[in-house]
N, C-alpha and C positions, 0 to 999 in steps of 0.2 A: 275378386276384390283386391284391390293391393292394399297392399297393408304401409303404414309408418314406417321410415325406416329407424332403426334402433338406436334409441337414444345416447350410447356412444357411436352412434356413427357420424353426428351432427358435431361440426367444426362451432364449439360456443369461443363469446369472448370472454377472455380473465376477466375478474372483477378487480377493480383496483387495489383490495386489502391482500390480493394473492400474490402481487410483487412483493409486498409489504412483508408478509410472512415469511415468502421461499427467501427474499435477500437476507433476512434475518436470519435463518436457518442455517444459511451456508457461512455466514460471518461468523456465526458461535462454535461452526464447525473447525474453520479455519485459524480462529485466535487460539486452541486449544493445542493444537495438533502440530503449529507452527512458531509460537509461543520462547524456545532456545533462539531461536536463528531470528528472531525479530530482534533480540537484547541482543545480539552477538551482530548484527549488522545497525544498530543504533547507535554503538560505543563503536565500531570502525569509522561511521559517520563523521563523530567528533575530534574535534582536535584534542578533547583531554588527554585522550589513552599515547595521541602523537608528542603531546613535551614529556608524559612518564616514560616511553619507550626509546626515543631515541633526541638529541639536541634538534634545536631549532633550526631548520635549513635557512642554507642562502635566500637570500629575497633575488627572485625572478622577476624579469618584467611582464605586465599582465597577461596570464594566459599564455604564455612560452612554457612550453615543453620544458619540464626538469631534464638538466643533462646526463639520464643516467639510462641504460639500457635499457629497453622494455623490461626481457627476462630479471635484468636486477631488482626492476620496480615490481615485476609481477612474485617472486620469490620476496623479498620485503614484506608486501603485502599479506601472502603466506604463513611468512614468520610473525607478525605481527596478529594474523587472528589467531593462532595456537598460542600465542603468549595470552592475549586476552582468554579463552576456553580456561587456562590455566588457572589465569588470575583470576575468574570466578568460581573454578570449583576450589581452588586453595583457601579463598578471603572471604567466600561467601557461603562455600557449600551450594548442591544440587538444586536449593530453591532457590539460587542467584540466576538461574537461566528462566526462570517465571516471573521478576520483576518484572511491575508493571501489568500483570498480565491481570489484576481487576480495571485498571480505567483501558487495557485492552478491548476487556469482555465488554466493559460498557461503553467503549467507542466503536469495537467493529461490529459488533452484533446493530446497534440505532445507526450506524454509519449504512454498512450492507444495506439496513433495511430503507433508508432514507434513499441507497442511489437507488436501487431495482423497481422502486415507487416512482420515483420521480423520473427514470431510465423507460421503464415500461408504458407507462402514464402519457409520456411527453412522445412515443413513439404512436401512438394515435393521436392524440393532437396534432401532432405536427404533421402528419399523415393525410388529417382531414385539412387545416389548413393550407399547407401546400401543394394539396389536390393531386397525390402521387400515393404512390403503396406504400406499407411501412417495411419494405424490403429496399426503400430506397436508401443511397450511402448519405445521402442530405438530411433525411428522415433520424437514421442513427447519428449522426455527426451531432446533430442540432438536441436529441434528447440525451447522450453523453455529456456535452458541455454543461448542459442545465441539469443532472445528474450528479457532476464533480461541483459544480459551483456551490449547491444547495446543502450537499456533505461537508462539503470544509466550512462553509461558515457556521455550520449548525453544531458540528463536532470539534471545530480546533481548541477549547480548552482540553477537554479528553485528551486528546494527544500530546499536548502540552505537558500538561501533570504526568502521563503513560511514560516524555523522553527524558522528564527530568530525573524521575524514580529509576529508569534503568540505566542513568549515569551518573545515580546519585555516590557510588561506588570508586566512582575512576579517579577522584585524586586525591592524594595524599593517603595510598592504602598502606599501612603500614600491618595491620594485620588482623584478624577477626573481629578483634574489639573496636576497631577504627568507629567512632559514632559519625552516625548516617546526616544527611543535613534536615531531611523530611523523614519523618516518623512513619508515615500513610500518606492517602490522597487526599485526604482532606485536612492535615496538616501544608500538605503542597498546596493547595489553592488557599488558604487563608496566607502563607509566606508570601505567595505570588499578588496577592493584592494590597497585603501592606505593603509591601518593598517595589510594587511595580503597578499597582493598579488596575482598574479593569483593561488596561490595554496590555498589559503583560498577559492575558490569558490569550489574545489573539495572537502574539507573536509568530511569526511562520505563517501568517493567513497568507500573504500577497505570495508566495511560494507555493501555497498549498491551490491555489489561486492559478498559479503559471502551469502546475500539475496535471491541470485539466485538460491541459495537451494530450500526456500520454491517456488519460480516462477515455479521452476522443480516438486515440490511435486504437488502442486495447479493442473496445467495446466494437467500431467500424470493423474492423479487422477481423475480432471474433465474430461477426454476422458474417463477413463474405465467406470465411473460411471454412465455417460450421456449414455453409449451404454446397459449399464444393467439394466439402471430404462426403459429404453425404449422396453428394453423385456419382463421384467417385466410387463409392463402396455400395453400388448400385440402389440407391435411394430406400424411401421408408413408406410403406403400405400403414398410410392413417387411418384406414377403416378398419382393418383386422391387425391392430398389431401378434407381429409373433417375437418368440425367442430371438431370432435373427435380427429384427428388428429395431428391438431395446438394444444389442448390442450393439449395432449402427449408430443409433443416439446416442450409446456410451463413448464407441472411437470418436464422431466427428465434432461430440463436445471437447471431451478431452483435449483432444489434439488441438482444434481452432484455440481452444483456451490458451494453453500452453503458448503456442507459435506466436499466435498475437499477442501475448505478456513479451514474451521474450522480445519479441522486433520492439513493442514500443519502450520496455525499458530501455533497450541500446538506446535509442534515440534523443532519450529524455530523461536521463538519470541524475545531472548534476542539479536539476531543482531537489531530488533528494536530499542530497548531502549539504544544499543552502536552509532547506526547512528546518533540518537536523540542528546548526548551527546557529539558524537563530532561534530557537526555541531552549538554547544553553540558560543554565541559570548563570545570573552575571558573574563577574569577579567579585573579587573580596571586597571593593571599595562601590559597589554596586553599579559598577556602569557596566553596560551588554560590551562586548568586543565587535558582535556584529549587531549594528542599528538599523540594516535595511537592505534591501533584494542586491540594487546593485552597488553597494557600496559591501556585502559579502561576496557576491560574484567575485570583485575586483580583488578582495584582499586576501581570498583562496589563491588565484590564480597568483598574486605576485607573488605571497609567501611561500607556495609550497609548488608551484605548479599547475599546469593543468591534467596530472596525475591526481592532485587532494580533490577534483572533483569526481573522482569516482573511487572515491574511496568507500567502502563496503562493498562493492560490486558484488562478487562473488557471495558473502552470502547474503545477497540481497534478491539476487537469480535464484538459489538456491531454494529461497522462502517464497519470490514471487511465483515461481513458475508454478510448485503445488499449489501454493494459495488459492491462486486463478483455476486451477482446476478443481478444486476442492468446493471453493465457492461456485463457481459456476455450475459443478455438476449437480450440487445440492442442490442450486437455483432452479432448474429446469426439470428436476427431478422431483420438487416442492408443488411447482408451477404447473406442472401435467397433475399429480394427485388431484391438487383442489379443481382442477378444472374440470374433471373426468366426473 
C-alpha cells in the first residue's frame, strides 16, 4: 500500500501574512545592530557637517568633477567622518550614535514588513498574470518596483522625523548643553506641520520615489545570484534537508544579498545623498535651500561637485552591505519556519 508522502515533504505556498512577518523580523533586526553607521552616514549626507568643517567651495559647473585628486577627495572624506565620530561622542555622548533610532524602529520594522508583503505577494501575481514562473527577471523587476513604491509612500514621514533628529546636532555645536531644535519625534512632526505642513512630511518622496531603481536592481540581482551560488555550491535537497544543506542556504543568501547591495548601491547612490538633503529642516528664515529633485541634483553638482553626490559612501556600504544581509537572512529564515 503506498503510503502519503510526508507532510514536510510537500512544496506548500506562503500565506501572505508570512512575508509580512519574516520582512518585519529582519527590519527590527537590522535597525538595531546597524543603528551608529545609519547617523554617521546621514550627517555625511548633509551639507550641515560640510559649512562646520571646512569653507564653502568654489561653484563648479553642473556636475563637473571638483578639481581635486581622487586620493585627496577620498582622504577628505576620511577626515571628515572621524571628525564627525568625534563630534558625537564629545557633544552628545554614546547615545548620540542611536538618534533617531525610535522612528528607525518604527520606520524599518512597518517598512520591511510593507516591501516583503507587497515584494512576495506581487511575485505571484505577476507570475500568474504574465503567464511565466515567478523565477522570472520580469516577475522580480515588476514586484520590486511595486515593492519600493508602496514603502516610501507609506513610510516617508518616519524617515523624515528619523533625518531630522539625527542632524538635529550638526549646527552650531558649541558644546553639551547646545539645546536640540526637536525635543522627540513627536515634537518633530507637530514643528514639521506648523512650519511646513502636511507636505513637509513628504519631502524626499520623489527621491525615495527615483530609489526604487536600486530596490529593482537589489532584489532582481539578489534572485539570480542566490539561485547560482546555490549551484555552484552544489544545490539544496528540499526533501530531506541536512546540516549541509542549511549551510548552502546560509552562503548563497548571504552572498547574493551582499553582492547585489553592493552593485546596486554603486549604481544608484546619489538619489541618496538628494533624499538626505531634501528632507533638511529649512534655514532660519524657513525656506528649504533644496525645493525639489532636479533643482537639488543641479545645485550639489555646481556647488560642490559631482564628488558631494557620494558623499557618505563609505559608510553607507558599510551599513548597507550587513543590512542587506541581516535582513534578508532573517527574511528567509522567518519565511521557511512558518512555512514548514
Amino acid at each position: 500500500m503506498q503510503q502519503d508522502p510526508a507532510p514536510h515533504s510537500r512544496k506548500t505556498v506562503p500565506r501572505s501574512s508570512a512575508h509580512l512577518l519574516a520582512g518585519a523580523s529582519g527590519g527590527l533586526a537590522t535597525a538595531i545592530i546597524t543603528s551608529p553607521l545609519d547617523v554617521l552616514r546621514t550627517r555625511l549626507q548633509s551639507d550641515y557637517y560640510h559649512l562646520l568643517s571646512r569653507p564653502i567651495q568654489t561653484v563648479y559647473p553642473p556636475f563637473a568633477p571638483a578639481p581635486t585628486h581622487l586620493l585627496g577627495a577620498s582622504l577628505r572624506h576620511l577626515r571628515e567622518t572621524f571628525q564627525i565620530i568625534n563630534s558625537v561622542r564629545y557633544t552628545e555622548g554614546w547615545r548620540g550614535f542611536f538618534r533617531g533610532l525610535g522612528p528607525s524602529l518604527a520606520g524599518v520594522v512597518p517598512a520591511t514588513a510593507i516591501k516583503f508583503y507587497v515584494y512576495g505577494n506581487c511575485k505571484r501575481l505577476g507570475a500568474h498574470v504574465l503567464g511565466c514562473g515567478e523565477d522570472a527577471a520580469i516577475v522580480h523587476a515588476q514586484a520590486a518596483v511595486a515593492a519600493g513604491i508602496a514603502t516610501s509612500t507609506a513610510t516617508n514621514p518616519i524617515w523624515l522625523v528619523k533625518t531630522r533628529l539625527q542632524l538635529d546636532k550638526s549646527r552650531g555645536q558649541t558644546g553639551p548643553g547646545t539645546a536640540r531644535q526637536y525635543k522627540n519625534s513627536l515634537d518633530c512632526v507637530r514643528q514639521v506641520l506648523r512650519q511646513e505642513g502636511i507636505r513637509g512630511l513628504y519631502r524626499g518622496l520623489s527621491a525615495s520615489y527615483l530609489g526604487t531603481v536600486e530596490t529593482a536592481l537589489h532584489l532582481v540581482l539578489y534572485e539570480r545570484l542566490k539561485m547560482l551560488y546555490s549551484r555552484v555550491l552544489g544545490g539544496i535537497n528540499l526533501q530531506n534537508s541536512t546540516g549541509r544543506d542549511e549551510l548552502i542556504k546560509w552562503v548563497s543568501t548571504s552572498g547574493a544579498a551582499g553582492s547585489s547591495k553592493l552593485a546596486a548601491v554603486l549604481m544608484t547612490y546619489p538619489h541618496e545623498v538628494v533624499r538626505t538633503r531634501l528632507r533638511q529642516a529649512p534655514k532660519e528664515n524657513g525656506v528649504p535651500k533644496y525645493a525639489g529633485l532636479l533643482q537639488c541634483f543641479r545645485l550639489i553638482g555646481r556647488q560642490e561637485g559631482l564628488i558631494g553626490l557620494y558623499g557618505g559612501l563609505t559608510p553607507h556600504i558599510m551599513r548597507a552591505i550587513p543590512s542587506s544581509v541581516i535582513t534578508l537572512g532573517v527574511y528567509e529564515f522567518v519565511l521557511r519556519l512558518v512555512e514548514s
